[in-house]
N, CA, C and O atoms as a GROMACS GRO file, in nm:
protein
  404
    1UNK      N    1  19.077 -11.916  19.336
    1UNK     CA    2  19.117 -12.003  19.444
    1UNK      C    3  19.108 -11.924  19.576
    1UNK      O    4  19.181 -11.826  19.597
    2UNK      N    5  19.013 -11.972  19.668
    2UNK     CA    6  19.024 -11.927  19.837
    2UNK      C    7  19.129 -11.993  19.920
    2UNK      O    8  19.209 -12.079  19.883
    3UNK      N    9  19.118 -11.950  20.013
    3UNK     CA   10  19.178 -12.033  20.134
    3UNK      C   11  19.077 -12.133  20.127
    3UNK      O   12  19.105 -12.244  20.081
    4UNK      N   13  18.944 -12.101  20.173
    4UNK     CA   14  18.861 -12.246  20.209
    4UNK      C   15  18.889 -12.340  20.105
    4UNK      O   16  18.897 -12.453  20.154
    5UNK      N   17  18.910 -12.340  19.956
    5UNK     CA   18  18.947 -12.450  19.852
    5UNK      C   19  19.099 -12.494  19.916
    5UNK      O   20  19.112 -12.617  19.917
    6UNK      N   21  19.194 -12.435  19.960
    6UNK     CA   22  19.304 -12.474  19.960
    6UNK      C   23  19.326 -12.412  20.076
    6UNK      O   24  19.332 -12.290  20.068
    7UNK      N   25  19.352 -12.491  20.258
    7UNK     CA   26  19.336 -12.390  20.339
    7UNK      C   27  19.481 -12.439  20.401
    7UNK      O   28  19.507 -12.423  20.520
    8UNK      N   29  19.582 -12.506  20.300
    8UNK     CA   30  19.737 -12.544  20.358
    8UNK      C   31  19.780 -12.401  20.300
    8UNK      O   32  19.894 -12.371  20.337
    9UNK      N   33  19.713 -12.298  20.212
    9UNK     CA   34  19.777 -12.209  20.209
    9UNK      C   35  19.782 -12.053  20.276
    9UNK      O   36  19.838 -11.951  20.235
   10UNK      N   37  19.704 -12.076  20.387
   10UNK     CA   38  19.690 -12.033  20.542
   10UNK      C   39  19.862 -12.048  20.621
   10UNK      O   40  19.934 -11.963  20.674
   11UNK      N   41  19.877 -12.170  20.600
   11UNK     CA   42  19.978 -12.213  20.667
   11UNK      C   43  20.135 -12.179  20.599
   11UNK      O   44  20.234 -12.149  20.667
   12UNK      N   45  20.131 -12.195  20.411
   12UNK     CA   46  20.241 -12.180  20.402
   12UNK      C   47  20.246 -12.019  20.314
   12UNK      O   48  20.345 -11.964  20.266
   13UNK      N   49  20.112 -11.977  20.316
   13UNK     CA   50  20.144 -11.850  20.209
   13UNK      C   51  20.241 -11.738  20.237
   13UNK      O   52  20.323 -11.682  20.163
   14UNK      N   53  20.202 -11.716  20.394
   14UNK     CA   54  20.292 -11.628  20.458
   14UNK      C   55  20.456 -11.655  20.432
   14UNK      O   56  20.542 -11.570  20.412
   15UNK      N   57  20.468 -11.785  20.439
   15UNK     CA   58  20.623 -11.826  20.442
   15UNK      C   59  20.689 -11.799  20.276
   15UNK      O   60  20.796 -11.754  20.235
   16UNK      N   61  20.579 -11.844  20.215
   16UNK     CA   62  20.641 -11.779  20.075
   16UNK      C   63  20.644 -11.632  20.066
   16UNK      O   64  20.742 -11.582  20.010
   17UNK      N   65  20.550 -11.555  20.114
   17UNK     CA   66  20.605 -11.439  20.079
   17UNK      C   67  20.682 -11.399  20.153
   17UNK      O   68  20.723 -11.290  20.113
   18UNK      N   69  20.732 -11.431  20.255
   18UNK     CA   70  20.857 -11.405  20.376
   18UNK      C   71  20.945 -11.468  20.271
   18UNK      O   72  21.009 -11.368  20.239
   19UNK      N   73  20.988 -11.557  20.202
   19UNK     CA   74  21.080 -11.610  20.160
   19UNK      C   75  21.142 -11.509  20.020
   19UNK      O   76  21.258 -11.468  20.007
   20UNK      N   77  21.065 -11.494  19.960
   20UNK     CA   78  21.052 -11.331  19.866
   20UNK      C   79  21.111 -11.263  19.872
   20UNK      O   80  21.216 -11.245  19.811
   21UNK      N   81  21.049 -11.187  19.970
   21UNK     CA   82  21.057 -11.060  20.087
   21UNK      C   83  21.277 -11.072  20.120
   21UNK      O   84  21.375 -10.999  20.101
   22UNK      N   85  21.251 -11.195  20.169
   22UNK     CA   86  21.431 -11.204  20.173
   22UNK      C   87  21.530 -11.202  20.109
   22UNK      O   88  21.644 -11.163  20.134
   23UNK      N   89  21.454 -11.273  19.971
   23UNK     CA   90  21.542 -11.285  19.819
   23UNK      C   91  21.574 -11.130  19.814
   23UNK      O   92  21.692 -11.096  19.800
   24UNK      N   93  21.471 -11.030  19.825
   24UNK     CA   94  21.487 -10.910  19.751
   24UNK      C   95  21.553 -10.814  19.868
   24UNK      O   96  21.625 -10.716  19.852
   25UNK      N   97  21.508 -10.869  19.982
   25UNK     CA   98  21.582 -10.745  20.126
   25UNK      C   99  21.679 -10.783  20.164
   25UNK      O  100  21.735 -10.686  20.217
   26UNK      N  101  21.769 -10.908  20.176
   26UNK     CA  102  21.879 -10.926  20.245
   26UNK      C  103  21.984 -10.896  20.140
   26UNK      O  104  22.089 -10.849  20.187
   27UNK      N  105  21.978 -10.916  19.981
   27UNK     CA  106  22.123 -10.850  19.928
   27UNK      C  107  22.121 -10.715  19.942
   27UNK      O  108  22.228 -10.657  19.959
   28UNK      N  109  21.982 -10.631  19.938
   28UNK     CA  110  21.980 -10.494  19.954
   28UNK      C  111  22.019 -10.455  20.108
   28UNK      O  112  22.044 -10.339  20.140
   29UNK      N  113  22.019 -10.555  20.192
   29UNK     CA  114  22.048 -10.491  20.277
   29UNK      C  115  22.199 -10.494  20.360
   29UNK      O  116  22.254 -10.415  20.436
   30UNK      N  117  22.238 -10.644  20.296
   30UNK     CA  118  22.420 -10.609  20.289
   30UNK      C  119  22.515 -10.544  20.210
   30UNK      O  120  22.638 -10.557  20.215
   31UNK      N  121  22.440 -10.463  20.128
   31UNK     CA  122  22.518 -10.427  19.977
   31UNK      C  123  22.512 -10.232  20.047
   31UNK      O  124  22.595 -10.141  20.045
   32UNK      N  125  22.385 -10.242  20.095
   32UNK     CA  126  22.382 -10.099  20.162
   32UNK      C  127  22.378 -10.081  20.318
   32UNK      O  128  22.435  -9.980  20.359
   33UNK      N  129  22.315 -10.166  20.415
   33UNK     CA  130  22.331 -10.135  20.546
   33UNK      C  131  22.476 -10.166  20.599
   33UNK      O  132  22.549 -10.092  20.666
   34UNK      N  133  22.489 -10.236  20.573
   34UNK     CA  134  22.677 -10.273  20.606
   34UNK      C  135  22.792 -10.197  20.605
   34UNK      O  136  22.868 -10.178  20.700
   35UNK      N  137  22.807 -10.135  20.443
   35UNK     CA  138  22.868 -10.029  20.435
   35UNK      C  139  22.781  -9.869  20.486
   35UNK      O  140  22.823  -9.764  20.438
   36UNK      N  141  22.697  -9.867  20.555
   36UNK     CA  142  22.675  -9.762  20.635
   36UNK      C  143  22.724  -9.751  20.794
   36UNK      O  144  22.770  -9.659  20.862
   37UNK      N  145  22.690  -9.897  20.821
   37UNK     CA  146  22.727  -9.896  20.932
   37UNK      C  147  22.877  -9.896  20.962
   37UNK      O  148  22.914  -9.827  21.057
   38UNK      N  149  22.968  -9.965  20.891
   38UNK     CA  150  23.148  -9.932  20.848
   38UNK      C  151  23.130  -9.762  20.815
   38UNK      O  152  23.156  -9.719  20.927
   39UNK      N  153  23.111  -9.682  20.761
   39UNK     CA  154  23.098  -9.561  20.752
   39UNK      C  155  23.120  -9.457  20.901
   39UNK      O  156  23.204  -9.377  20.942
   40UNK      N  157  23.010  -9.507  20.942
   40UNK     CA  158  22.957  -9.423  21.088
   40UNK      C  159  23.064  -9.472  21.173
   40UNK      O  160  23.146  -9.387  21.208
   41UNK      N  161  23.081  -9.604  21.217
   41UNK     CA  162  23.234  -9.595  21.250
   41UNK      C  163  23.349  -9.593  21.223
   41UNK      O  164  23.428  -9.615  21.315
   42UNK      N  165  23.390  -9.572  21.117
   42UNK     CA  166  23.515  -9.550  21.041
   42UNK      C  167  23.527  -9.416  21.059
   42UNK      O  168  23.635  -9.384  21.107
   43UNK      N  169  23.424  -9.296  21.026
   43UNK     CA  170  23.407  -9.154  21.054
   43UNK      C  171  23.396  -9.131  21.202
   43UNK      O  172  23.423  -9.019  21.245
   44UNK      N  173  23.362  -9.216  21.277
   44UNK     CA  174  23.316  -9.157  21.432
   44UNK      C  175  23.243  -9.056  21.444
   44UNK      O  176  23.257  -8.969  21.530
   45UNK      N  177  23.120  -9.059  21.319
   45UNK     CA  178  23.006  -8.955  21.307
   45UNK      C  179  22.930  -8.928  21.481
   45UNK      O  180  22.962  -8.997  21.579
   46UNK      N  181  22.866  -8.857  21.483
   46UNK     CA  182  22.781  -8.811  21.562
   46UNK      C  183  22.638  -8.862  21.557
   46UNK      O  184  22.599  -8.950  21.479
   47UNK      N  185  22.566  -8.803  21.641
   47UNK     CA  186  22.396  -8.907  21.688
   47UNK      C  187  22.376  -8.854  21.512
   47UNK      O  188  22.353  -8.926  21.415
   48UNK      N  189  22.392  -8.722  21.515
   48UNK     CA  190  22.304  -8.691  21.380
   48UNK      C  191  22.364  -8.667  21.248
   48UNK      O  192  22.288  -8.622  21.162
   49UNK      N  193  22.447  -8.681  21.227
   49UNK     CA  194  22.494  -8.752  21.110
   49UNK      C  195  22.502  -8.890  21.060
   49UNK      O  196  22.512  -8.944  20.949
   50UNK      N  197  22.493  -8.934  21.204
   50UNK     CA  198  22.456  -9.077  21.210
   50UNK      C  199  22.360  -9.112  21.126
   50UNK      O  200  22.363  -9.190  21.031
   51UNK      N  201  22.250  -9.029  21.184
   51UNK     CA  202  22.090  -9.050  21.101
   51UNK      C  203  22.125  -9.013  20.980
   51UNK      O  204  22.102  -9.099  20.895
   52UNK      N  205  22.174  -8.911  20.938
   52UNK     CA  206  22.163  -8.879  20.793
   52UNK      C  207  22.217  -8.977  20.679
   52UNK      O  208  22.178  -8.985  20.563
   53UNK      N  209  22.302  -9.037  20.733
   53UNK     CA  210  22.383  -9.150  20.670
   53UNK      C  211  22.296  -9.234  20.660
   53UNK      O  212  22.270  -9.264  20.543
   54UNK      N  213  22.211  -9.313  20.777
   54UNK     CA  214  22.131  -9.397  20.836
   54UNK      C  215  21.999  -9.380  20.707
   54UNK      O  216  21.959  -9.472  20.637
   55UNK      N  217  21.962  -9.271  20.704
   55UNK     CA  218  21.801  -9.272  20.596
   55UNK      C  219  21.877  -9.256  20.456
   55UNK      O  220  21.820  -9.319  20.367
   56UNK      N  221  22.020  -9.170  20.406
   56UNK     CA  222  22.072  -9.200  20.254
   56UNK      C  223  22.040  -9.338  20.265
   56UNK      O  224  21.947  -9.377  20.193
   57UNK      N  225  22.104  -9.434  20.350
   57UNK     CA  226  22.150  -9.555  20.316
   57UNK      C  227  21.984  -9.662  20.319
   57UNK      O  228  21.966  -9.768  20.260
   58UNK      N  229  21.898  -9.597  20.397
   58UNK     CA  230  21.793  -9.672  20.361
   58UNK      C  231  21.700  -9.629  20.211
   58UNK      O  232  21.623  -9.697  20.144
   59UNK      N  233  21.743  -9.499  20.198
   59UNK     CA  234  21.670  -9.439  20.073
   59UNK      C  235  21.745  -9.519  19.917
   59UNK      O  236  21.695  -9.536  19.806
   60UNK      N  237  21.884  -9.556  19.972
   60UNK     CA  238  21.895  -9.633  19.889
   60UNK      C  239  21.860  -9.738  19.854
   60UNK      O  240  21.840  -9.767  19.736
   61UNK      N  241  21.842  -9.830  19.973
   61UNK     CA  242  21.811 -10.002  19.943
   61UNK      C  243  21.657  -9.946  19.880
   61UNK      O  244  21.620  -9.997  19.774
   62UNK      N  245  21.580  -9.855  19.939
   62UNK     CA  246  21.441  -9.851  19.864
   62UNK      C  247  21.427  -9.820  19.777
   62UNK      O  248  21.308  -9.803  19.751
   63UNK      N  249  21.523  -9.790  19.667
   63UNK     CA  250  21.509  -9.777  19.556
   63UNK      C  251  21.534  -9.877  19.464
   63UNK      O  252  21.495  -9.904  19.350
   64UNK      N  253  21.665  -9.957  19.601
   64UNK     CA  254  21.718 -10.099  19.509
   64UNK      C  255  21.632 -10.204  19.551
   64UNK      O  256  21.673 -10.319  19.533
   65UNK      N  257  21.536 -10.190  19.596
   65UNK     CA  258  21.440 -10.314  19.595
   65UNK      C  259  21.345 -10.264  19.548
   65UNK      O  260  21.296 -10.348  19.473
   66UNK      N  261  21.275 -10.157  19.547
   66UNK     CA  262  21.150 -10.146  19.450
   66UNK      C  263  21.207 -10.139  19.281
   66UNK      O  264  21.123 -10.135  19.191
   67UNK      N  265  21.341 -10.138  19.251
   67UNK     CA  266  21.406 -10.119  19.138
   67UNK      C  267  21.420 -10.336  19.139
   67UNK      O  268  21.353 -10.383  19.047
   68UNK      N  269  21.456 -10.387  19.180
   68UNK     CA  270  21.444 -10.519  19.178
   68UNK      C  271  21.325 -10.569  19.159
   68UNK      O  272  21.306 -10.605  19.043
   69UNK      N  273  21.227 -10.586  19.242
   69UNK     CA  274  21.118 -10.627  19.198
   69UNK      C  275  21.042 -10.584  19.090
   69UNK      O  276  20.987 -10.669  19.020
   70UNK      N  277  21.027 -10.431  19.055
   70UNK     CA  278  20.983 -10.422  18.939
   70UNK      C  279  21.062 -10.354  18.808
   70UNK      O  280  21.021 -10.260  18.741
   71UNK      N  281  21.171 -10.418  18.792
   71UNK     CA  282  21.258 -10.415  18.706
   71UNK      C  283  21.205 -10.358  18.557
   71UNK      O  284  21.204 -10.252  18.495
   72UNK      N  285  21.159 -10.506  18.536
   72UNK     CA  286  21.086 -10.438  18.371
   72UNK      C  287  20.968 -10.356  18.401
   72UNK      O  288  20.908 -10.336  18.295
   73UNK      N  289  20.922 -10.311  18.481
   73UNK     CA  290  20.824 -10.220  18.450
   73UNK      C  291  20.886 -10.081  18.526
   73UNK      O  292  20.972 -10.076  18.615
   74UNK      N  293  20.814  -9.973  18.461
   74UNK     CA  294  20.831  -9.840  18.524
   74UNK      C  295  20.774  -9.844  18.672
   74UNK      O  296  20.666  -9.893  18.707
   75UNK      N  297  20.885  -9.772  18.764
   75UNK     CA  298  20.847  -9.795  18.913
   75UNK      C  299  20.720  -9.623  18.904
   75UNK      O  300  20.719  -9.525  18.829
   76UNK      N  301  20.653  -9.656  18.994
   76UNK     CA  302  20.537  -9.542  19.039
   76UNK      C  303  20.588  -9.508  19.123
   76UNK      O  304  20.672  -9.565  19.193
   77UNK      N  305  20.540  -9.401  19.131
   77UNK     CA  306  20.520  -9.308  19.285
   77UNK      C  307  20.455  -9.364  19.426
   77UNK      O  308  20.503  -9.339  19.536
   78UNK      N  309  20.346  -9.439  19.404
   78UNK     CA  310  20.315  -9.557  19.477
   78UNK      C  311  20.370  -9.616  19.582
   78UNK      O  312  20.344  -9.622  19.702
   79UNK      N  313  20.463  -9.665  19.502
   79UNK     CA  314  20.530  -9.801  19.575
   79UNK      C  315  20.632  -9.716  19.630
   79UNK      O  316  20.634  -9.734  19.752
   80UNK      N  317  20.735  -9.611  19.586
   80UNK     CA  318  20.832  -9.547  19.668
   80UNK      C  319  20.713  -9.524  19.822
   80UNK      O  320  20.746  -9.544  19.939
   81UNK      N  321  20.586  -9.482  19.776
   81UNK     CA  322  20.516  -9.436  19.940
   81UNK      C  323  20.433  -9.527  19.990
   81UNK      O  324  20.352  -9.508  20.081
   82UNK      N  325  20.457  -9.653  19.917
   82UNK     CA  326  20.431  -9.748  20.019
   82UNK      C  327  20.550  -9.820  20.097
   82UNK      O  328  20.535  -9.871  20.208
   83UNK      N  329  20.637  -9.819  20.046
   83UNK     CA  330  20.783  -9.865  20.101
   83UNK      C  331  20.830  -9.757  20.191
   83UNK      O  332  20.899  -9.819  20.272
   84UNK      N  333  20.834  -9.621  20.228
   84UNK     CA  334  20.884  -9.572  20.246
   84UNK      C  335  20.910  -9.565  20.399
   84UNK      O  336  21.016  -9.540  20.455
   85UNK      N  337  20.760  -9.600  20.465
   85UNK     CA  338  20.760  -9.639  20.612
   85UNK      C  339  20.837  -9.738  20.665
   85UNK      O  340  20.872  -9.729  20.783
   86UNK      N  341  20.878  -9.856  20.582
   86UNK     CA  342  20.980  -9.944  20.601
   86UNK      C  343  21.093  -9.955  20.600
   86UNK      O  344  21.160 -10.043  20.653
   87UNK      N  345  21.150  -9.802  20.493
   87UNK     CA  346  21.250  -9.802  20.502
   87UNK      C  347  21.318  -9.679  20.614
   87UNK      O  348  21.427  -9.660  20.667
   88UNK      N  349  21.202  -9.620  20.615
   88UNK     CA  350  21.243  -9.535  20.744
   88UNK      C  351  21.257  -9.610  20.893
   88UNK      O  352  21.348  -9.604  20.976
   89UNK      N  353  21.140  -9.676  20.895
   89UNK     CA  354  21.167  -9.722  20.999
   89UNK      C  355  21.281  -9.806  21.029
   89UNK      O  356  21.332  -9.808  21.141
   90UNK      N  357  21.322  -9.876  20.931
   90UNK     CA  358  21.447  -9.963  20.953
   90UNK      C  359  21.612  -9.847  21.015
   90UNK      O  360  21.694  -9.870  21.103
   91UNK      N  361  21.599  -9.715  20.908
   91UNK     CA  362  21.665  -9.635  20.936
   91UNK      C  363  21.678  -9.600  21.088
   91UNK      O  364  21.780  -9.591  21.156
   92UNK      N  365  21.540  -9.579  21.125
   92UNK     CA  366  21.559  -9.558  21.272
   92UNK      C  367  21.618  -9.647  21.371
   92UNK      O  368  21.683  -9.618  21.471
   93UNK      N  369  21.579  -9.776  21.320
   93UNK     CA  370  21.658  -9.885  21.406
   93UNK      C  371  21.777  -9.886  21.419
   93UNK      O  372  21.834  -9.870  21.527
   94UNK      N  373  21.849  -9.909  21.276
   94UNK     CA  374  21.957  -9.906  21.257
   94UNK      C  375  22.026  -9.811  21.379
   94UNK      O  376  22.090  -9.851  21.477
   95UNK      N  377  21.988  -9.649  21.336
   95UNK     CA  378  22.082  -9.559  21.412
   95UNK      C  379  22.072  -9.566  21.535
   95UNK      O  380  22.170  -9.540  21.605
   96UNK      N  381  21.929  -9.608  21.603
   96UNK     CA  382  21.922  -9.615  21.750
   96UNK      C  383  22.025  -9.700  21.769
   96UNK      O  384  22.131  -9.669  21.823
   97UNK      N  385  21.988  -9.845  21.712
   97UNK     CA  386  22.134  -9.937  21.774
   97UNK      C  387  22.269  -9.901  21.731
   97UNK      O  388  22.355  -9.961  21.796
   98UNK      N  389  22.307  -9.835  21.659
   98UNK     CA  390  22.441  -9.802  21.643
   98UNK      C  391  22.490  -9.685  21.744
   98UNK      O  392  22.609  -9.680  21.777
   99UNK      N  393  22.402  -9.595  21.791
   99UNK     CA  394  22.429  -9.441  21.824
   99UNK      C  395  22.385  -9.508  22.019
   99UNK      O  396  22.408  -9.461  22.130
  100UNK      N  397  22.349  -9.574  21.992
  100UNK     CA  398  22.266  -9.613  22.188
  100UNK      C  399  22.420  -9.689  22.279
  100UNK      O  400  22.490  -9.789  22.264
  101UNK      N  401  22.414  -9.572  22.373
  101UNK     CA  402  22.538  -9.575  22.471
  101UNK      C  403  22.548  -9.720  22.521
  101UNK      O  404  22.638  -9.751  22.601
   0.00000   0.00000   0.00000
């Protein structure tokens, strides 16, 4: 099956896999970004402990979502380094907005 046979799925494919994408990132990401961010201010950490907290706590959800999605199968090495830019980068967000005067 192409797009040109079926080209409504141009329009909605993206939304399904955004819809996915949420099933598996938003419990990982209140189960672990939340209690990081309660952490950093509960401690009144610093810029850089901040971060360190900031990438544990993303190194975790990336394990709990590549551990979710591929549950029954053995996770690769792969996918930790294809995820890994995502979860860093989120890390960075995170601490910029938490740590930014």
């Amino acid at each position: 099956m192409t797009i040109l046979e079926k080209p409504w799925l141009l329009i909605l494919g993206p939304a399904g896999i955004a819809a996915l994408s949420m099933f598996v990132v938003l419990p990982c990401t209140l189960a672990f970004g939340l209690p990081s961010v309660m952490l950093i201010h509960h401690l009144n950490l610093g810029r850089w402990s901040a971060l360190a907290v900031c990438v544990i706590a993303a190194t975790a959800t990336q394990i709990a979502c590549v551990w979710l999605v591929f549950w029954d199968e053995y996770s690769e090495v792969s996918q930790f380094l294809f995820t890994t830019p995502f979860a860093m980068g989120a890390a960075t967000v995170l601490w910029w907005r938490i740590t930014r005067p």
